[in-house]
C-alpha positions in Angstrom: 0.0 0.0 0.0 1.2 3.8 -1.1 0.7 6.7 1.2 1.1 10.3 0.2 0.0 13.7 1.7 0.9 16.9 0.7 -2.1 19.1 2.3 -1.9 19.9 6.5 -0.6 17.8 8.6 1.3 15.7 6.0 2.9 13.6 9.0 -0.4 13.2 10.5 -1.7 12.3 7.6 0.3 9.1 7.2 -0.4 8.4 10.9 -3.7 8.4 10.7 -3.5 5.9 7.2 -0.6 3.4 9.6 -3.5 3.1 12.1 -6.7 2.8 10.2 -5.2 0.3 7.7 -3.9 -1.9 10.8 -7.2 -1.5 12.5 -9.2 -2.7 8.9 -11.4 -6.8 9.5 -8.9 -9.1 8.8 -6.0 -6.6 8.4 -2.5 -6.6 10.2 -0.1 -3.8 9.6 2.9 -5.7 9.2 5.3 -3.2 8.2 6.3 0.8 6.9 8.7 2.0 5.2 10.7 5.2 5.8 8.9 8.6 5.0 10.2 10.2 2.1 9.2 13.9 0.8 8.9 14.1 -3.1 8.3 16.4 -6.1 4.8 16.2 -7.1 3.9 14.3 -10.0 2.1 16.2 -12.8 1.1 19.4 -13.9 -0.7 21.2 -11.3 1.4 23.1 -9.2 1.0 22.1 -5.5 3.3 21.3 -2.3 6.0 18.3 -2.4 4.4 15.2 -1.1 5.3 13.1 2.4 5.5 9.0 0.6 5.5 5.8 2.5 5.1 2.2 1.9 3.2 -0.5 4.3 3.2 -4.0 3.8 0.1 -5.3 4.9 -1.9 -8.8 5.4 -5.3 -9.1 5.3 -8.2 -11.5 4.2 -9.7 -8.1 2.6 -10.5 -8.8 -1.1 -9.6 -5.6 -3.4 -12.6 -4.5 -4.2 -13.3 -4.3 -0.9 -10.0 -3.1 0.6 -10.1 -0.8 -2.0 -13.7 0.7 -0.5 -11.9 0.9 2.8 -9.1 3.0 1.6 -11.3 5.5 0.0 -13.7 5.8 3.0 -9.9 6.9 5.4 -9.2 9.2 2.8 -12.4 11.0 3.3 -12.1 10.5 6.9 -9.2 13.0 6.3 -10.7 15.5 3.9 -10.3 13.8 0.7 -13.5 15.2 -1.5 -15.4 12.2 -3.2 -14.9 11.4 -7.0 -14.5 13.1 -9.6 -11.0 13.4 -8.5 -8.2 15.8 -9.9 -5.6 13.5 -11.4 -2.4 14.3 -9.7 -3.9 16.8 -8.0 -3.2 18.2 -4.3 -4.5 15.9 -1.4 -4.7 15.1 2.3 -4.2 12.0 1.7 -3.6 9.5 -1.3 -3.7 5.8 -0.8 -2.9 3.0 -3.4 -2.7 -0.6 -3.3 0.4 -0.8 -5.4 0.5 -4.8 -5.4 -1.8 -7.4 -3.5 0.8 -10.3 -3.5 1.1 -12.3 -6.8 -2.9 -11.4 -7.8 -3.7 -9.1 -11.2 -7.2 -7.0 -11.3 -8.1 -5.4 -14.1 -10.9 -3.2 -13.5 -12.5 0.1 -14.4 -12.1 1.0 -10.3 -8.6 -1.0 -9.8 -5.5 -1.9 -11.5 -2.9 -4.8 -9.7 -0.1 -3.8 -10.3 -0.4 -0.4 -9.9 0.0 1.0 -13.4 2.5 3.5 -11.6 4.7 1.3 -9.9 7.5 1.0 -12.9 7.6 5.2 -13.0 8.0 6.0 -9.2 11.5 5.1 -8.0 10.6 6.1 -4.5 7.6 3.7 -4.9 10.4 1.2 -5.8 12.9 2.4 -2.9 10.7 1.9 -0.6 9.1 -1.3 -1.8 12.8 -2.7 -1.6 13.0 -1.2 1.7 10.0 -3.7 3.1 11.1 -6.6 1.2 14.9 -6.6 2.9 13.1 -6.0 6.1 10.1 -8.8 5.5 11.4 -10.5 2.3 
Protein backbone atom coordinates (compact mmCIF):
# COMPACT_ATOMS: atom_id res chain seq x y z
CA UNK A 1 0.00 0.00 0.00
CA UNK A 2 1.18 3.76 -1.07
CA UNK A 3 0.67 6.65 1.16
CA UNK A 4 1.14 10.29 0.17
CA UNK A 5 -0.02 13.66 1.73
CA UNK A 6 0.93 16.92 0.67
CA UNK A 7 -2.14 19.06 2.27
CA UNK A 8 -1.88 19.89 6.54
CA UNK A 9 -0.61 17.85 8.61
CA UNK A 10 1.34 15.66 5.98
CA UNK A 11 2.85 13.56 9.02
CA UNK A 12 -0.40 13.24 10.52
CA UNK A 13 -1.68 12.28 7.57
CA UNK A 14 0.32 9.11 7.20
CA UNK A 15 -0.39 8.40 10.88
CA UNK A 16 -3.69 8.40 10.65
CA UNK A 17 -3.54 5.94 7.21
CA UNK A 18 -0.64 3.39 9.58
CA UNK A 19 -3.46 3.13 12.14
CA UNK A 20 -6.70 2.82 10.15
CA UNK A 21 -5.23 0.26 7.70
CA UNK A 22 -3.88 -1.88 10.79
CA UNK A 23 -7.19 -1.50 12.51
CA UNK A 24 -9.15 -2.74 8.90
CA UNK A 25 -11.42 -6.76 9.50
CA UNK A 26 -8.89 -9.14 8.82
CA UNK A 27 -5.96 -6.55 8.43
CA UNK A 28 -2.51 -6.63 10.20
CA UNK A 29 -0.08 -3.80 9.58
CA UNK A 30 2.87 -5.69 9.20
CA UNK A 31 5.26 -3.19 8.21
CA UNK A 32 6.34 0.82 6.91
CA UNK A 33 8.66 2.04 5.17
CA UNK A 34 10.75 5.18 5.85
CA UNK A 35 8.93 8.57 4.99
CA UNK A 36 10.16 10.24 2.13
CA UNK A 37 9.15 13.86 0.83
CA UNK A 38 8.91 14.12 -3.14
CA UNK A 39 8.26 16.38 -6.06
CA UNK A 40 4.79 16.25 -7.11
CA UNK A 41 3.95 14.34 -10.04
CA UNK A 42 2.06 16.17 -12.84
CA UNK A 43 1.12 19.40 -13.89
CA UNK A 44 -0.65 21.19 -11.27
CA UNK A 45 1.38 23.10 -9.23
CA UNK A 46 1.00 22.15 -5.48
CA UNK A 47 3.29 21.31 -2.31
CA UNK A 48 6.00 18.28 -2.43
CA UNK A 49 4.40 15.18 -1.11
CA UNK A 50 5.30 13.06 2.44
CA UNK A 51 5.49 9.03 0.59
CA UNK A 52 5.47 5.84 2.47
CA UNK A 53 5.06 2.20 1.85
CA UNK A 54 3.24 -0.49 4.29
CA UNK A 55 3.20 -4.05 3.83
CA UNK A 56 0.08 -5.25 4.91
CA UNK A 57 -1.87 -8.78 5.42
CA UNK A 58 -5.33 -9.06 5.35
CA UNK A 59 -8.22 -11.54 4.16
CA UNK A 60 -9.73 -8.08 2.64
CA UNK A 61 -10.48 -8.81 -1.14
CA UNK A 62 -9.58 -5.57 -3.40
CA UNK A 63 -12.58 -4.46 -4.17
CA UNK A 64 -13.31 -4.27 -0.91
CA UNK A 65 -10.02 -3.05 0.59
CA UNK A 66 -10.15 -0.77 -1.97
CA UNK A 67 -13.70 0.72 -0.50
CA UNK A 68 -11.94 0.94 2.80
CA UNK A 69 -9.05 3.01 1.60
CA UNK A 70 -11.30 5.52 0.01
CA UNK A 71 -13.66 5.81 2.99
CA UNK A 72 -9.94 6.88 5.45
CA UNK A 73 -9.16 9.18 2.81
CA UNK A 74 -12.41 11.00 3.34
CA UNK A 75 -12.08 10.53 6.88
CA UNK A 76 -9.23 13.03 6.33
CA UNK A 77 -10.74 15.47 3.88
CA UNK A 78 -10.28 13.81 0.68
CA UNK A 79 -13.49 15.23 -1.48
CA UNK A 80 -15.37 12.16 -3.17
CA UNK A 81 -14.88 11.42 -7.03
CA UNK A 82 -14.48 13.08 -9.56
CA UNK A 83 -11.02 13.43 -8.46
CA UNK A 84 -8.15 15.79 -9.94
CA UNK A 85 -5.61 13.50 -11.39
CA UNK A 86 -2.37 14.28 -9.71
CA UNK A 87 -3.90 16.75 -8.00
CA UNK A 88 -3.20 18.20 -4.29
CA UNK A 89 -4.54 15.89 -1.40
CA UNK A 90 -4.70 15.10 2.29
CA UNK A 91 -4.17 11.97 1.69
CA UNK A 92 -3.60 9.54 -1.28
CA UNK A 93 -3.73 5.83 -0.79
CA UNK A 94 -2.93 3.02 -3.35
CA UNK A 95 -2.65 -0.58 -3.33
CA UNK A 96 0.36 -0.78 -5.44
CA UNK A 97 0.54 -4.81 -5.43
CA UNK A 98 -1.83 -7.45 -3.46
CA UNK A 99 0.80 -10.27 -3.47
CA UNK A 100 1.12 -12.28 -6.75
CA UNK A 101 -2.86 -11.39 -7.81
CA UNK A 102 -3.69 -9.11 -11.18
CA UNK A 103 -7.15 -7.04 -11.26
CA UNK A 104 -8.13 -5.35 -14.05
CA UNK A 105 -10.89 -3.24 -13.55
CA UNK A 106 -12.51 0.08 -14.38
CA UNK A 107 -12.12 1.00 -10.27
CA UNK A 108 -8.59 -1.04 -9.78
CA UNK A 109 -5.48 -1.91 -11.50
CA UNK A 110 -2.94 -4.82 -9.69
CA UNK A 111 -0.11 -3.81 -10.30
CA UNK A 112 -0.39 -0.40 -9.92
CA UNK A 113 -0.01 1.01 -13.43
CA UNK A 114 2.54 3.54 -11.65
CA UNK A 115 4.71 1.32 -9.90
CA UNK A 116 7.50 1.03 -12.94
CA UNK A 117 7.58 5.23 -12.96
CA UNK A 118 7.99 6.04 -9.19
CA UNK A 119 11.47 5.09 -8.04
CA UNK A 120 10.57 6.12 -4.47
CA UNK A 121 7.61 3.66 -4.92
CA UNK A 122 10.45 1.18 -5.77
CA UNK A 123 12.90 2.42 -2.91
CA UNK A 124 10.67 1.94 -0.57
CA UNK A 125 9.06 -1.26 -1.85
CA UNK A 126 12.85 -2.69 -1.61
CA UNK A 127 13.00 -1.25 1.70
CA UNK A 128 9.96 -3.66 3.12
CA UNK A 129 11.12 -6.59 1.24
CA UNK A 130 14.86 -6.63 2.88
CA UNK A 131 13.12 -5.99 6.06
CA UNK A 132 10.10 -8.82 5.55
CA UNK A 133 11.38 -10.50 2.33
Amino acid sequence: MALGSNIGDRAAHLAYARSRLGALPGTRLVAASGIEETAPIGPVAQPPFLNQMVLLETTLDPTALLAHCRAIEVERGRGPPPRQRWGPRTLDLDIVRYGTKTVRSPELTIPHSELPNRDFWQREIAELEREHG
